[in-house]
C-alpha positions in Angstrom: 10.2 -14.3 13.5 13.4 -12.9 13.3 16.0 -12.9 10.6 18.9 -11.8 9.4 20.4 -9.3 7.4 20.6 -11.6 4.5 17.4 -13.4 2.9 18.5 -16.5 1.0 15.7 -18.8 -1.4 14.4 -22.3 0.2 12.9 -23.8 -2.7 12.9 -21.4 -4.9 15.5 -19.2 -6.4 18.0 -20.9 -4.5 20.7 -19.0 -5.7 19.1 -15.9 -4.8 20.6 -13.4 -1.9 18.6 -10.3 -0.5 20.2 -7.8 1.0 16.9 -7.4 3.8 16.2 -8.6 7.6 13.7 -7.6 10.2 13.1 -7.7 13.6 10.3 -7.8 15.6 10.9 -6.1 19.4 10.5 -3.7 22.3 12.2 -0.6 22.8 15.8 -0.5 22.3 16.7 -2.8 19.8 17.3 0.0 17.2 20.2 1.2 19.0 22.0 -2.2 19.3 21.7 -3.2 15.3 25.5 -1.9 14.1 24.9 -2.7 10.0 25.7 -0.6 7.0 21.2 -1.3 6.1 19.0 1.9 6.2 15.5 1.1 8.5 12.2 1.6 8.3 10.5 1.1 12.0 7.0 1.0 12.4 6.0 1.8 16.3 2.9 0.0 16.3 2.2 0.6 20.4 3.3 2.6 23.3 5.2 5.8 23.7 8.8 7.0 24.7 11.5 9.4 24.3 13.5 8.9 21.3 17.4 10.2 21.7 19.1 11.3 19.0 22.9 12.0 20.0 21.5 14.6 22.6 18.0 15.8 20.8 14.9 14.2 22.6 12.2 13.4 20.4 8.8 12.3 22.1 7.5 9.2 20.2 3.9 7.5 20.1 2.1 5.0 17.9 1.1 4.7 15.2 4.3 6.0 13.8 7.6 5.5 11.6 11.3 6.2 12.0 13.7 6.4 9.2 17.0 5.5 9.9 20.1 5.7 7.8 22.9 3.2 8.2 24.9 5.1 10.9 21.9 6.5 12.9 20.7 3.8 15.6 19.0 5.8 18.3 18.5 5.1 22.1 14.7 5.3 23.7 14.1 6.4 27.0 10.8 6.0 29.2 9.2 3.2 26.8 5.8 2.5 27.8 4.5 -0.3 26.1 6.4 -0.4 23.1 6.2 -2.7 20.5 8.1 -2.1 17.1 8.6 -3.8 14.1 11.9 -2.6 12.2 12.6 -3.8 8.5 16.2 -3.5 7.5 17.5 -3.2 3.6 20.5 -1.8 2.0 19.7 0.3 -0.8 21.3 -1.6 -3.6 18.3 -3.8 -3.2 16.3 -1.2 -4.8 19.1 0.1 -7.0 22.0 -2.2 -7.8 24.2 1.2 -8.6 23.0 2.4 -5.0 26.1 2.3 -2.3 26.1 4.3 1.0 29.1 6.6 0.1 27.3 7.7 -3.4 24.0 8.1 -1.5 25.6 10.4 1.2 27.5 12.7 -1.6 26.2 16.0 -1.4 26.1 16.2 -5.5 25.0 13.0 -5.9 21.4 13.6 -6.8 21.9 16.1 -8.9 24.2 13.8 -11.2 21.2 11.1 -11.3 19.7 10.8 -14.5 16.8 8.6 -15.5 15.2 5.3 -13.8 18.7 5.9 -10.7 16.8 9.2 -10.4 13.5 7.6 -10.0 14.7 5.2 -7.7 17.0 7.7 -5.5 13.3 9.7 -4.8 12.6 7.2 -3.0 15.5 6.9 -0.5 16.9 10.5 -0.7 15.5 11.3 2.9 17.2 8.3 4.2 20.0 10.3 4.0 19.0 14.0 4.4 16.4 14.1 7.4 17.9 14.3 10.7 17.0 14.1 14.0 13.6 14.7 14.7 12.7 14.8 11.3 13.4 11.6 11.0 9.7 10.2 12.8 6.6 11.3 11.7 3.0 10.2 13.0 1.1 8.4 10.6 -2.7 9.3 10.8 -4.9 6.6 11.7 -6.6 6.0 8.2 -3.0 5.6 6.7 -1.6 3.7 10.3 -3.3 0.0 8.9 -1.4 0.4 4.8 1.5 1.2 6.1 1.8 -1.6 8.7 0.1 -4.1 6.0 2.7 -3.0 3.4 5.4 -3.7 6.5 3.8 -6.9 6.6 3.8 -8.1 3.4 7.2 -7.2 2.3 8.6 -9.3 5.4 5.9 -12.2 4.7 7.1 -12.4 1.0 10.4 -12.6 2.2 10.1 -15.1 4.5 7.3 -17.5 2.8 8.8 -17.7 -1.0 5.9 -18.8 -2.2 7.1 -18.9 -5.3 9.9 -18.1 -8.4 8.9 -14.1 -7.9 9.7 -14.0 -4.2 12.6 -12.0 -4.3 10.8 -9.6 -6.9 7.6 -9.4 -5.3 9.3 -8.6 -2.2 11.4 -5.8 -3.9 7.8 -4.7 -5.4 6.6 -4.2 -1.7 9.1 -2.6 -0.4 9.1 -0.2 -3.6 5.0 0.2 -2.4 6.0 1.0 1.0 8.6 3.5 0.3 6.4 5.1 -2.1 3.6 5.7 0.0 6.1 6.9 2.9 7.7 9.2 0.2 4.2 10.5 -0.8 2.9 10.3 2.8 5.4 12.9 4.2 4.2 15.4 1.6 1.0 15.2 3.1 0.7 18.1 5.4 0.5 21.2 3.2 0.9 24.6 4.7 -2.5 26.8 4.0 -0.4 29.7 3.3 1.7 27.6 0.5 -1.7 26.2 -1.3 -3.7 29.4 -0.8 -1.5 32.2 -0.2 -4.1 32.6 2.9 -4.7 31.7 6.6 -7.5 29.4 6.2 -6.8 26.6 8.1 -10.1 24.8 7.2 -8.9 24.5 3.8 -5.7 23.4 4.1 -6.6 20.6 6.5 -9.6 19.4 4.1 -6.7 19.2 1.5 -4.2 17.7 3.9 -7.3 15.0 4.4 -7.7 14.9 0.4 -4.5 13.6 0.0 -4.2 11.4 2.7 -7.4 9.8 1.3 -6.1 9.5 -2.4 -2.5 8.3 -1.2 -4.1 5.5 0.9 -6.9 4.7 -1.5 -5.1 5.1 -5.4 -5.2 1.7 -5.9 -9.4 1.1 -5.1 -12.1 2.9 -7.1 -13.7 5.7 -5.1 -15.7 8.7 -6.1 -15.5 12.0 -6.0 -18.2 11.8 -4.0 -16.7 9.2 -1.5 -13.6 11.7 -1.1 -16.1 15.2 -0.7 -18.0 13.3 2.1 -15.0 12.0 3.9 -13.7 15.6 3.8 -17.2 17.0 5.2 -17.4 19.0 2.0 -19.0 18.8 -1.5 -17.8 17.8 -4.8 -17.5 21.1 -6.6 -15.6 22.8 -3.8 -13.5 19.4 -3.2 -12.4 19.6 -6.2 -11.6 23.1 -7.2 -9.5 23.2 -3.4 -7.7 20.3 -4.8 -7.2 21.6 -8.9 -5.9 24.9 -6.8 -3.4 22.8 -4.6 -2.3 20.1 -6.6 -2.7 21.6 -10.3 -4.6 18.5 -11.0 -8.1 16.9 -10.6 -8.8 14.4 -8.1 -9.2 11.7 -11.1 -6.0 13.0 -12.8 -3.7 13.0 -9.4 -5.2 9.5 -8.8 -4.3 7.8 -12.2 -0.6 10.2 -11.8 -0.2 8.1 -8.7 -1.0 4.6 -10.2 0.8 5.0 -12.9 4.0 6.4 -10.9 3.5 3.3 -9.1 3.1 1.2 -12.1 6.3 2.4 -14.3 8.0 1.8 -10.8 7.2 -1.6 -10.3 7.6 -2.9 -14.2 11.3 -0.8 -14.1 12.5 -2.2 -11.0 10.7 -5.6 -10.9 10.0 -8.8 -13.0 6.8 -9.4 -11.6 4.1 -9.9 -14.0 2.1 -7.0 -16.0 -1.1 -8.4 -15.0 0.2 -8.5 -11.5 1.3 -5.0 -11.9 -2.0 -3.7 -13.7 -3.4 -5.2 -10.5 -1.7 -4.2 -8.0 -2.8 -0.2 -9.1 -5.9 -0.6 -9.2 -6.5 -1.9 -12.7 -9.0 -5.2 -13.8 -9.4 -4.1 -17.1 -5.8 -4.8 -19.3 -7.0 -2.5 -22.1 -7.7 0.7 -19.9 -4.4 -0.3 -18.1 -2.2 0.1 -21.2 -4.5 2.9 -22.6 -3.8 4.9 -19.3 0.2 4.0 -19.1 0.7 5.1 -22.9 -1.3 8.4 -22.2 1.3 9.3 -19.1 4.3 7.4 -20.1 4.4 7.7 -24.1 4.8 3.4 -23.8 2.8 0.3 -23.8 3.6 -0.8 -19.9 5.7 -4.1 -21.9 7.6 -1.6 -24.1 8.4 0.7 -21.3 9.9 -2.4 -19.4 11.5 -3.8 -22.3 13.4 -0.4 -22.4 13.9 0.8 -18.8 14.0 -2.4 -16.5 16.9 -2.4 -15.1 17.4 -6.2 -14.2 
């Protein structure tokens, strides 16, 4: 299906307005949307050349683009293309978000609080260029991303019910989130070691890739080590060295990052929240937010949401 750039409730939420479209297409489409949105496409097949004013940039699934509201590139020698581009302005994240404020140069540094929360997760919408703008997804992460992709559009499309324009904000939230995490991935062996070795910085570039895709599922350190073609002990003293935490305490930093983002920029439920990050167990839930966040996840929403 296609749509628009404007999502409006069927049956429910009538009244309700999304700033958000998508389309679903081959190989030049990006180039002919003119609309102040920023875009997330997914290539999910094929290869081309990707022209930027006059920069070439080789493309290939499985991949993503990110696209600011006046960059619309052209593609040359598509083969096999297939891409699925969602399209949101960023005031659907953040109502105090507007294209101008975003592209101000000391705009970021005036953000305080849950606007400076919410701006990590667009600021490169508006400072990559070029080439920097598409990035391959590894394989493992390829599937989330598209199923994130997925979901926000089938939320938005579906209503299935009151929370729909919520729950699709909540997705799109997810997908920036693990986009904004996924680019951190690759980590220089020279930044996490102060050495060449390039076995250990691509075990730790597979680390993370693992814990980003997986935060929300229970694994063990013993899933991770083998998927890394290590062991525990040394798996987890690369990662203490790279990341400053353990494997358990960067996984329940990222759930809960996830979690104060979704009850501060959502209405969806708690228990859908708790769930959503990995959580069955409503007591550990709360015990783990109050530990990071200083709150009860209801008390933190009662005093940051900012609908």
């Amino acid at each position: 299906m296609e749509a628009g750039f404007s999502i409006r409730g069927k049956r429910f939420q009538t009244h309700m307005e999304i700033p958000l479209g998508w389309r679903r297409e081959s190989a030049d489409l990006p180039s002919l949307i003119v609309s102040p949105y920023f875009a997330i496409c997914l290539v999910r097949s094929g290869s081309a050349v990707l022209v930027f004013d006059r920069q070439a940039v080789p493309v290939a699934s499985p991949s993503i683009i990110i696209l600011d509201e006046l960059t619309r590139p052209t593609f040359r020698n598509a083969r096999g293309l297939q891409l699925t581009t969602l399209y949101f302005h960023p005031s659907y994240i953040n109502s105090t978000f507007s294209m101008d404020a975003l592209h101000a140069e000391p705009h970021a540094k005036q953000l305080t609080g849950t606007t400076k929360q919410d701006y990590f997760l667009l600021e490169r919408f508006v400072k990559l260029t070029g080439e920097e703008r598409v990035f391959d997804l590894p394989p493992h992460l390829a599937d989330a991303v598209a199923n994130l992709l997925d979901t926000t559009i089938a939320q938005a499309d579906q209503q299935p019910d009151k929370f729909w324009p919520c729950r699709t904000r909540s997705f799109l939230i997810e997908l920036l989130f693990q986009l904004r995490q996924l680019q951190a991935v690759p980590v220089p062996a020279t930044q996490v070691f102060g050495t060449t070795n390039d076995v250990q910085a691509i075990r730790i570039s597979q680390a993370l890739s693992y814990v980003q895709e997986r935060y929300q599922q229970d694994f063990t350190l013993g899933d991770l080590a083998r998927a890394c073609a290590t062991n525990r002990t040394t798996l987890n003293s690369e990662f203490r060295m790279a990341t400053g935490m353990t494997v358990r305490a960067y996984t329940i930093a990222l759930r809960m990052k996830m979690a104060a983002t979704l009850l501060r920029d959502t209405r969806i439920p708690v228990a859908e929240v708790m769930s959503r990050v990995g959580y069955e167990n409503q007591s550990h839930f709360t015990r783990a937010f109050r530990l990071t966040l200083g709150e009860t996840p209801r008390t933190y929403r009662d005093n940051h949401c900012i609908l």
